[in-house]
N, C-alpha and C positions, 0 to 999 in steps of 0.2 A: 695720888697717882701710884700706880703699882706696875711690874714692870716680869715680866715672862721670867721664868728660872729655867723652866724646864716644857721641852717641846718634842712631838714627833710627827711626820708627817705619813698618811698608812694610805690604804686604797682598799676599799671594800670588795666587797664579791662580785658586786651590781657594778663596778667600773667607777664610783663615787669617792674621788679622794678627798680626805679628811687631816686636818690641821689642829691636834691636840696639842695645848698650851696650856700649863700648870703656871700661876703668879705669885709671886713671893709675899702677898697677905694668904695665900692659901685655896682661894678660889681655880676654877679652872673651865674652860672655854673650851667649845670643842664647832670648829669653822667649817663646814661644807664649802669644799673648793673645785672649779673645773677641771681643772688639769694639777700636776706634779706643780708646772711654774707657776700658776695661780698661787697653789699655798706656797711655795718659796716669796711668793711677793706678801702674800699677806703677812707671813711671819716676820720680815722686812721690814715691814710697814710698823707692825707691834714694837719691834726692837727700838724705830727709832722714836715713835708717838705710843708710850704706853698708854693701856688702860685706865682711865678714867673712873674711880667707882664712888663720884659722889653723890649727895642726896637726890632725886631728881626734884624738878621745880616745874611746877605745873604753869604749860603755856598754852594759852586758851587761843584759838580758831587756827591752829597749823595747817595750811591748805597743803593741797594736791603742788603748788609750785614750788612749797619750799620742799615737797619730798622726793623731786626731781633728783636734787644734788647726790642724797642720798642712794639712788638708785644708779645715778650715773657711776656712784663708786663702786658699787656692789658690783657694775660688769664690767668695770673697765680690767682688760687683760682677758676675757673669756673670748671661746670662741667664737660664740652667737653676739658680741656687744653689741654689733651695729646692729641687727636684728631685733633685738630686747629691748633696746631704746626707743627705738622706732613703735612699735608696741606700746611701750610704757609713754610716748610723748603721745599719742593716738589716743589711749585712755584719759591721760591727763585733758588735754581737750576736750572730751566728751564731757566731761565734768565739768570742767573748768579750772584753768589752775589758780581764781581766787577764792574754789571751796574748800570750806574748812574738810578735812577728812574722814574725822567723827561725826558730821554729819547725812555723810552718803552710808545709808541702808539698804536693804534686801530691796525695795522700789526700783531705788536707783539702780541696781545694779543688774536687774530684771530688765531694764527700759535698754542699757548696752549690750545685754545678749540679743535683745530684739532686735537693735538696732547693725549689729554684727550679723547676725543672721541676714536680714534684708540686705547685707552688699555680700553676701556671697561666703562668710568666712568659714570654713571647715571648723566641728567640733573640737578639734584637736588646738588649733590656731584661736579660738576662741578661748580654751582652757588656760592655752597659754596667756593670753591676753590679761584673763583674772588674774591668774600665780602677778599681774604686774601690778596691780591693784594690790593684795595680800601684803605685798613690800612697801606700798606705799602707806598699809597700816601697821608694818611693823615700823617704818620710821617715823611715826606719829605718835609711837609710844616710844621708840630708842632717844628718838634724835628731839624729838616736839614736847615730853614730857606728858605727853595726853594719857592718861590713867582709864580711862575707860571707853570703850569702841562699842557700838550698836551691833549684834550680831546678825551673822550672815545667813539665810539659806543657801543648803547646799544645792549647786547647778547640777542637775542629774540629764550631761547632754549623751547621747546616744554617740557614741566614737566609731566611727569608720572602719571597714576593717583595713590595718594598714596591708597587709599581705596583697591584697588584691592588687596595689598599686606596681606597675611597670616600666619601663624606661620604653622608648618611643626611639626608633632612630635615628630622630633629629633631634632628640634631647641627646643622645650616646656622641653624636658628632660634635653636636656645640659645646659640650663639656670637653672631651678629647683636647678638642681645638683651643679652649679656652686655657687647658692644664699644658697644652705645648708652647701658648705662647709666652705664659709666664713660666717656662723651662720647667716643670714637671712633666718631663715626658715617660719619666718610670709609671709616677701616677696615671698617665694617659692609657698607657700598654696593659697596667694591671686592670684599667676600667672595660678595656675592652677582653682581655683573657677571662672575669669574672663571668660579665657578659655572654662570651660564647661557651665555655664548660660548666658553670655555673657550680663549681664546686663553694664552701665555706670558707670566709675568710683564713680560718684556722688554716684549714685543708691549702688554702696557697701560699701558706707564709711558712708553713712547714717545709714546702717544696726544696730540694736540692738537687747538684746538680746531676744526680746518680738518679733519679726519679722522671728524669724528661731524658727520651730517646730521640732525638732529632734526626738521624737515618730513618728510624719506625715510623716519627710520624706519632708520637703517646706518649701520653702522663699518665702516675700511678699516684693517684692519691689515698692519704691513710687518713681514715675518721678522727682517730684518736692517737694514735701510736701505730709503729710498727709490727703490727699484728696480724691473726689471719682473720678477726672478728668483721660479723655481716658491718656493709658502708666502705670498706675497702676496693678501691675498683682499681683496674685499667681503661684509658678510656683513648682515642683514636682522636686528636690534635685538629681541628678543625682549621681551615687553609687563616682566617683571621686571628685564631687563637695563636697557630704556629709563627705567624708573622711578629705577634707584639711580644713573645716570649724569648723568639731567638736573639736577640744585642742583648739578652741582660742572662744569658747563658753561662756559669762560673765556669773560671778554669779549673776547678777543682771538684767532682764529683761530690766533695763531703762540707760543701760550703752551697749556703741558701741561695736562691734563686732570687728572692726579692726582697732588695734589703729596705724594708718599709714594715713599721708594725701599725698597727691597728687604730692610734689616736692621730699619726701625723697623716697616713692615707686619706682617712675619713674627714681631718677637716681641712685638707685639700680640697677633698669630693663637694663636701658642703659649701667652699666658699666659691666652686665653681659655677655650681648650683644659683646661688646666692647671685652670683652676678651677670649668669644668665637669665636672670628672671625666672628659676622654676621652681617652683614648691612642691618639694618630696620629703615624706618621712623615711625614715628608715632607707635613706639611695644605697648603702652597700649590701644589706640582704634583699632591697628590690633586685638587684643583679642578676641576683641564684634566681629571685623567682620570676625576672624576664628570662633565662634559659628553659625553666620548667613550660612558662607558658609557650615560649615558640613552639616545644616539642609537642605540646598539646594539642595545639593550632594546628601541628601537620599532623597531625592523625596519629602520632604513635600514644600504645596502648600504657595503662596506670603500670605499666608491673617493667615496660622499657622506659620511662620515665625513672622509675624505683631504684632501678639498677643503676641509670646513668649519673643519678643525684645521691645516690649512695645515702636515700631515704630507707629507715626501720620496717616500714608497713607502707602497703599499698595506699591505705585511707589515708594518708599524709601526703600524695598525689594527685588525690579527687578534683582536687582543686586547680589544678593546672589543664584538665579539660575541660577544652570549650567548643559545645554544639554548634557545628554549621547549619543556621538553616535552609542553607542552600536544600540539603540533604532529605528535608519535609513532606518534599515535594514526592519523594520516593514511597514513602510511608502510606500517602496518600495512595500513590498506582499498587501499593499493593493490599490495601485494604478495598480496594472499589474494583480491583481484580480479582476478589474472593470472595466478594460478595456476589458474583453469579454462581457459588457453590450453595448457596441457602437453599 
């Protein structure tokens, strides 16, 4: 048994924090964890059940049930656990949880994307699904002693584009509703403020109280810093924007407007989500790009769109217009009305 000396816990660029553990035979472990408290618990966990480094002993037919326990540790404390489980018990099933695990191959594992596929599951939801599989052969070799796994072909599924995807406003309501009744109603306000200005999460967390004009009726958001650089705008407080911004108003011009950052908002949003029955990737930049697309919808041009989202280039807007074809009909009287010029 060996037992942690020295430890740090960091957080990468991609938002991925990480649990560096050095042990006093010399070895050193390095934990992919979800959140800050995730690795406080795992290093916890280390402190009081050291590491274990002895010989492994090879246990022949480790099924899919016994790598259940295994996985249930692996998410217990994350945000997604009940999620992941669910997932990982759904795979387990399709197997079976008296198969050994070194014996599901690329076949087998070709017959669950089919079978995924036939009820409907997004590429995305499907990916995920494997990564629950992956863990159940890494605990067939941690936890089962199984020395050698059958390899896998790689699944080359075609991914969604998530961008595309928009809030509905009866998915905006039931979440709202959902975040007021379990008393987040900061989160409710900021779901709907996102929603109607559609600036960048940065762009709102930055906000103070010297940056919202409540006489005027405007917000001035900054891209990046207080600068004059393009993405800077002024922008005119929309009557639902103004409504869920004003109670969280400071008294102090040089204090933030909404005291929420980025990990507690989002899995607020998600566990809203979650318990409304909806599935969405990426719910807080779909936000920004349900404002893009309302404004698309009404006919405003790629270059007022540009300015209002305090986007770099027009092509980064193309995307937010969408052709009526109500409009076809016009195209048509005017090509069959010029055709008597032949």
């Amino acid at each position: 048994m060996t037992a942690p000396v020295q430890w740090r816990i960091t957080r990468r660029s991609n938002g991925q924090w990480v649990l560096n553990v050095h042990f006093d035979d010399g070895k050193r472990s390095q934990l992919s964890c979800d959140s800050k408290r995730h690795a406080e618990q795992r290093l916890a966990d280390l402190m009081r059940s050291p590491e274990p480094h002895a010989p492994r002993r090879k246990r022949a037919g480790f099924t899919v049930g016994q790598a259940m326990p295994y996985l249930e540790a692996h998410f217990q404390g994350m945000r997604s656990e009940r999620s992941s489980l669910i997932y990982a018990r759904e795979v387990a099933e399709f197997f079976g949880m008296t198969t050994p695990v070194n014996e599901i191959g690329t076949t087998d594992v070709d017959r669950l994307v089919d079978h995924l596929q036939k009820k409907g599951n997004r590429p995305s939801t499907i990916k995920n699904k494997l990564c629950k599989f992956r863990l159940m052969r890494e605990a067939a070799v941690r936890e089962g002693g199984v020395e050698s796994l059958p390899p896998l072909a790689k699944q080359r599924l075609k991914m969604d584009n998530l961008q595309e995807r928009i809030w509905s406003p009866d998915e905006l309501r039931l979440v709202c509703e959902n975040l007021q009744r379990r008393n987040h109603h900061q989160e409710a306000a900021l779901v709907v403020f996102l929603a109607e200005m559609g600036p960048r999460f940065s762009e709102a967390e930055r906000l103070h109280g010297a940056d919202v004009d409540l006489a005027k009726q405007s917000v001035r958001f900054f891209k990046v810093k207080k600068d004059n650089k393009e993405g800077n705008r002024v922008l005119r407080l929309t009557p639902r924007a103004l409504d869920a911004i004003t109670p969280y108003m400071p008294p102090s011009p040089h204090v933030r407007v909404w005291n929420l950052n980025y990990d507690a908002f989002s899995w607020q949003v998600e566990k809203a989500l979650e318990m409304c029955g909806i599935d969405m990737a990426r719910p807080i930049h779909a936000l920004r790009h349900t404002c893009g697309s309302r404004l698309g919808m009404a006919g405003r041009s790629v270059l007022e769109i540009k300015a209002w989202l305090g986007h770099k280039t027009t092509g980064t807007c193309e995307r937010y217009i969408h052709m009526d074809t109500t409009r076809l009909a016009g195209c048509y009287e005017a090509l069959v009305t010029g055709a008597s010029s032949w």
